[in-house]
N, C-alpha and C positions, 0 to 999 in steps of 0.2 A: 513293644507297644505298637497298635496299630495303629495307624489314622485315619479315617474315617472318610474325610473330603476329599475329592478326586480333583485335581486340580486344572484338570482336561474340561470334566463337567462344570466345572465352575465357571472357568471361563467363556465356555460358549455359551452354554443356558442363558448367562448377563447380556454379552456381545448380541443376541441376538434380541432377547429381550429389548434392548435397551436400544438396539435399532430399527425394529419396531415401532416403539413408541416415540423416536424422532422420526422415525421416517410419516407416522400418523400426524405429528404435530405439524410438520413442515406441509403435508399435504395440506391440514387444515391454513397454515396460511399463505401458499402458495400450491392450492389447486392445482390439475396434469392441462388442465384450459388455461388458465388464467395466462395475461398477458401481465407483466411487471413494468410498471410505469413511473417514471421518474416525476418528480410535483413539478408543479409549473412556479414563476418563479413573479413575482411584483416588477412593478416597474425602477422602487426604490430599490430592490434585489439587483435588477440588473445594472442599473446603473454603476451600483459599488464593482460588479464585476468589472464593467468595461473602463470601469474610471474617469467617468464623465457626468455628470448634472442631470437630476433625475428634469429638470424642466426640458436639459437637451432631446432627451428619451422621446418624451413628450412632441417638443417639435416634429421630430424625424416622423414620427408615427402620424400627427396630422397632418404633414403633406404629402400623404401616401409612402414615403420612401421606405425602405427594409420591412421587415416582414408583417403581418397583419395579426396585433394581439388579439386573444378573447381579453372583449370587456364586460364585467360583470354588474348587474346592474346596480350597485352604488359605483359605478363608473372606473372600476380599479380595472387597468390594463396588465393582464398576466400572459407573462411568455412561458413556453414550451423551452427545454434547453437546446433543443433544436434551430429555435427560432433566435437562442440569446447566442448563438455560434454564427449564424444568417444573418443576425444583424452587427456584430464583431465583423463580420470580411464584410460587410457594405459600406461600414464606418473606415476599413482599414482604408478600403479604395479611395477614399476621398483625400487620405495619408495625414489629419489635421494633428495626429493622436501617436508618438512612435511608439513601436512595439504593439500597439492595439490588438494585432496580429501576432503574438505572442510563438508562434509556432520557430521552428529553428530554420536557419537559411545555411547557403552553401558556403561551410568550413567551419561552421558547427555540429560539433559531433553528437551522439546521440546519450544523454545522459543515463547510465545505470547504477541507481541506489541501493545497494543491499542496506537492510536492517534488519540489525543483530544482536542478537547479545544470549549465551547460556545460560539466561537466570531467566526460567518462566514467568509468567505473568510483567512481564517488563513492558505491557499495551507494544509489542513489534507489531501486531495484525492489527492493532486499533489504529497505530499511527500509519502503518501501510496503506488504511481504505481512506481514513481522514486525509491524507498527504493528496493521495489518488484523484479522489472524487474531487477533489480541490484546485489540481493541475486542472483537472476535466474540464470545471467551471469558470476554468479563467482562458481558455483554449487549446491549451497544450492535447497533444495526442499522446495516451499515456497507455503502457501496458503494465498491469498486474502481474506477477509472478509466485504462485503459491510453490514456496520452497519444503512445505513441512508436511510432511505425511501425517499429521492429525488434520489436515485441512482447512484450518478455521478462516482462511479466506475464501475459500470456495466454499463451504457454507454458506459464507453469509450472502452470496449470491444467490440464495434459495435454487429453485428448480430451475438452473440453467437449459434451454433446450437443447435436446440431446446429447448431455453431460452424460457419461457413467464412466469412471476410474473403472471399474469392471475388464472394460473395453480397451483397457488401455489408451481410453482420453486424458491424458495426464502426462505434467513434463516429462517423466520418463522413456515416453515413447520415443521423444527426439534426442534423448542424452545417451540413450542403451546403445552397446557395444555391437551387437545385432541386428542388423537391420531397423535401423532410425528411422525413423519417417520424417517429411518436413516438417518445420518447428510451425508453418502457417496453418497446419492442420488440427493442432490442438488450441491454436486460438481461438477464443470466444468474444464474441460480442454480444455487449450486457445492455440493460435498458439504459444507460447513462451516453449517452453521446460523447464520442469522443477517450473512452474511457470502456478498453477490454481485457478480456485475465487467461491466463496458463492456468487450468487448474491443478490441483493433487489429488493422491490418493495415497493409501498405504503401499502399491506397487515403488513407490519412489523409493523404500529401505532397500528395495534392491540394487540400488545403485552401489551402496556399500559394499555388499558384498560382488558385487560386481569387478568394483575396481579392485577389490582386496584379490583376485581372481588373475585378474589381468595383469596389477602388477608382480604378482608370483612369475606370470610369463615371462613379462618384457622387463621389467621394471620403469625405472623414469618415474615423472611426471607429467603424464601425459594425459590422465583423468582432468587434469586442473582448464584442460580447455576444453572441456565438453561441454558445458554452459554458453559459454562467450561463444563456439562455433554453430552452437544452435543459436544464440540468440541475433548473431549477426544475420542470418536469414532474414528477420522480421524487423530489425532496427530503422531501418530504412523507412518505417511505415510511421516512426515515433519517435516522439520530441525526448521522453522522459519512459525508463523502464522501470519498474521495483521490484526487487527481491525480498518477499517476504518469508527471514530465512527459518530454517529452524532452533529450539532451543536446546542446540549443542554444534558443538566444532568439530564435524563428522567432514568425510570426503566432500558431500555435497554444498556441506555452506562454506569449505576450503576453495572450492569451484565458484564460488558464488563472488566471495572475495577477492578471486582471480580476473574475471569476469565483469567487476563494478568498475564504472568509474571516481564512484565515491562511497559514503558507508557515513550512517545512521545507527548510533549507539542507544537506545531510548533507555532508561535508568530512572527506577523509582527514589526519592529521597529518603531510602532507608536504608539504617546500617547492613543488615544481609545483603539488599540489592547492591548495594555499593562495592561490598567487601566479596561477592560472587562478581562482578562485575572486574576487580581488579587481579581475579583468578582469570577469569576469560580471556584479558589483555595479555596474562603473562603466560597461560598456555598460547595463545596463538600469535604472539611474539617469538614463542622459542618453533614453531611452523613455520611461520615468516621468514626466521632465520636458515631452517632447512633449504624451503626454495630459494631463498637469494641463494645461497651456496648453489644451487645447482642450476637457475640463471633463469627460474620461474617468479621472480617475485613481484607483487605487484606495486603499484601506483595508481593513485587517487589523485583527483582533483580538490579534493576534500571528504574531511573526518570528522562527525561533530558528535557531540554527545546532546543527549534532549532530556531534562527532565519530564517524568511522566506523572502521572495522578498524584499530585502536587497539591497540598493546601497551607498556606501560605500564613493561617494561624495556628499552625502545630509548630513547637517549639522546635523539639528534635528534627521536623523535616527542616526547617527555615534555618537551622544549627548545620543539618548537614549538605543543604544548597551553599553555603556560604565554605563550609570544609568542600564541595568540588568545584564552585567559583574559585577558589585558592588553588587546585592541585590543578583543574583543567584548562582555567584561564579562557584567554579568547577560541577556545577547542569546543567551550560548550556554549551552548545557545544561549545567547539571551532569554528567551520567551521559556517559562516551564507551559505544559499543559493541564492544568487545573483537574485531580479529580473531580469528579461529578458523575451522580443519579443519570445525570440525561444520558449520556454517554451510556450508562451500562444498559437505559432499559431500552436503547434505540439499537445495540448492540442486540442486545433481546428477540427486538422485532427485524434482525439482519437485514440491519438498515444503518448509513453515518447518517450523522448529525445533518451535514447536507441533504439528506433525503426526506426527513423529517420537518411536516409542517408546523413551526412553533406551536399553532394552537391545539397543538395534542399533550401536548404536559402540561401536567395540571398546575406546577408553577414557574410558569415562563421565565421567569428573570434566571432561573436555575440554569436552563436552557439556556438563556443570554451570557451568563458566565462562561460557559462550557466552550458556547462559539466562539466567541470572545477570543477565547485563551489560544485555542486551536486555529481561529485565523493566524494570529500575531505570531506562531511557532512555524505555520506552512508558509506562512509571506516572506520568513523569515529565511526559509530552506528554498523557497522560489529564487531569493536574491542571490539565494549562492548558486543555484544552476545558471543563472544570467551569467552572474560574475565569474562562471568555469567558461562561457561562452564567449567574455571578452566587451559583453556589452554595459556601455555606461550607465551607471545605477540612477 
């Protein structure tokens, strides 16, 4: 019997097809002109940020001091996030507010989150930009890390300038065995102040076979610091790192682990997620166990598990929050993050929730929930980087 479809043609005919028509839609909403701009933010907005009284805002603003809002004419004073970071270090100066200035000081080290987990669709790259964009806005200096050769965090950056994985812009260039380049040269800076990314591309599979390469040579473990020694080049520039890894426990997310100072499990409340999830632990436990044996193993500052797209009146899900509140205890977060519409169609528009002006969904409170949720889980994960830092909660 013969068969007919050629599995060479099939595959590119689609591949290209089908990047084609993302590469046409991405044009369509991020034009080769176009400038990407972050919204501006209310004066109730900023307030929540800096943790202060929307009337204090207020004051500050009429006696000239920190930066100059547009005000719009029914009188709403909207800042720039530029300007909500400008008036953060004016406010710091005065010192009425501790931490106000949220950035790390000398003997705190630089925090690096991998999150992980082998079971797709687990929101890792939803909770990566949510997490991100949220250190962003509350001051922290954060850098993105897209660990996955499907790329879907650098996606959603739309048309970064002068991006092309092609080019070998992408972490690889600094982790490859071969002539590395510096890790500050595949950094990018996005329209988010304060808040820039490593992109990916498919070039990153090659790490795999890379190391599989190298250690035929030498052996060891010596792959397991290629991360950590590229990313010590740039830490220095940043409060807060992310590793947003891939879904699987390949050399590069073994590097990554190696590499973290803490780690972020996101887990849907459903039995496959759960039950992939507790394969994952027990594969990279019996890894974990390899390198201690050989004197590679790591440490964390902390390990938490996050429920992800969460609804709260589904029996089963609420049945099996309460079976991993039982097995995981104080290891998993308090806060789950709420499925929701908003989330996916903001995802949609490769944009978080943060970037997104409430009054574009068409039912706000949906919106409000979303935020809601995802504050209470990031504020949540903010306290444990204080609390890796030593500072009083």
């Amino acid at each position: 019997m013969t068969r007919h479809l050629s599995s060479l043609q099939f595959m590119n005919t689609f591949s290209t097809k089908l990047e084609k028509a993302l590469n046409n839609l991405q044009l369509a909403q991020y034009p080769p002109d176009a400038v990407r701009t972050m919204r501006k933010f209310t004066s109730t907005e900023v307030a929540a940020l800096l943790g202060v009284t929307e009337a204090y805002i207020r004051q500050v603003s009429l006696k000239g001091q920190g930066p100059e809002p547009e005000t719009t004419t029914n009188g709403k004073r909207l800042y720039s996030l530029d300007q909500v970071l400008e008036l953060r270090m004016h406010l710091a100066e005065k010192g009425r507010k501790k931490w106000i200035n949220p950035r790390r000081v000398d003997g705190e080290e630089c925090q690096v989150i991998a999150i992980t987990n082998f079971k797709g669709g687990s929101s890792k790259t939803s909770t990566t930009i949510h997490l991100g964009h949220w250190l962003a806005l509350r001051g922290y200096r954060v850098l993105a890390v897209d660990m996955d050769p499907q790329a879907s965090l650098t996606s959603l950056h739309g048309a970064l300038p002068g991006f092309d994985y092609r080019e070998g812009d992408s972490l690889y260039s600094a982790i490859r065995y071969d002539n590395p380049i510096p890790t500050d040269r595949v950094v990018h800076k996005t329209h988010i102040a304060g808040f820039d990314v490593i992109c990916a591309g498919l070039e990153l599979t090659e790490f795999e076979t890379a190391v599989a390469l190298e250690m035929r040579k030498t052996g060891g473990t010596g792959f397991l610091l290629r991360v950590s020694q590229s990313l010590e080049q740039v830490t220095d520039n940043y409060d807060v790192v992310l590793l947003d890894c891939a879904p699987s426990l390949n050399f590069l997310t073994l590097s990554s682990l190696t590499a973290a100072t803490a780690v972020l499990i996101p887990v849907p409340a459903h039995m496959l997620d759960v039950d992939s999830t507790g394969k994952f632990l027990e594969l990279a436990a019996s890894y974990m166990q390899i390198l201690d044996a050989a004197g590679s193993g790591a440490h964390w500052d902390f390990a938490k598990f996050l429920i992800t797209k969460f609804e709260g009146n589904d029996h089963p899900q609420a049945n099996m929050q309460a079976l991993m509140r039982q097995v995981f205890g104080d290891d998993l977060l308090l806060n789950a993050v709420a499925k929701s519409t908003a989330v996916a169609d903001a995802l949609t528009w490769k944009q978080s929730l943060y970037e997104v002006q409430r009054s574009r969904f068409s039912a706000p409170k949906t919106y409000d929930r979303a935020i809601e949720s995802i504050n209470a889980a990031n504020a949540e994960i903010e306290g444990l980087i204080t609390a890796a830092w030593g500072r009083e909660q």
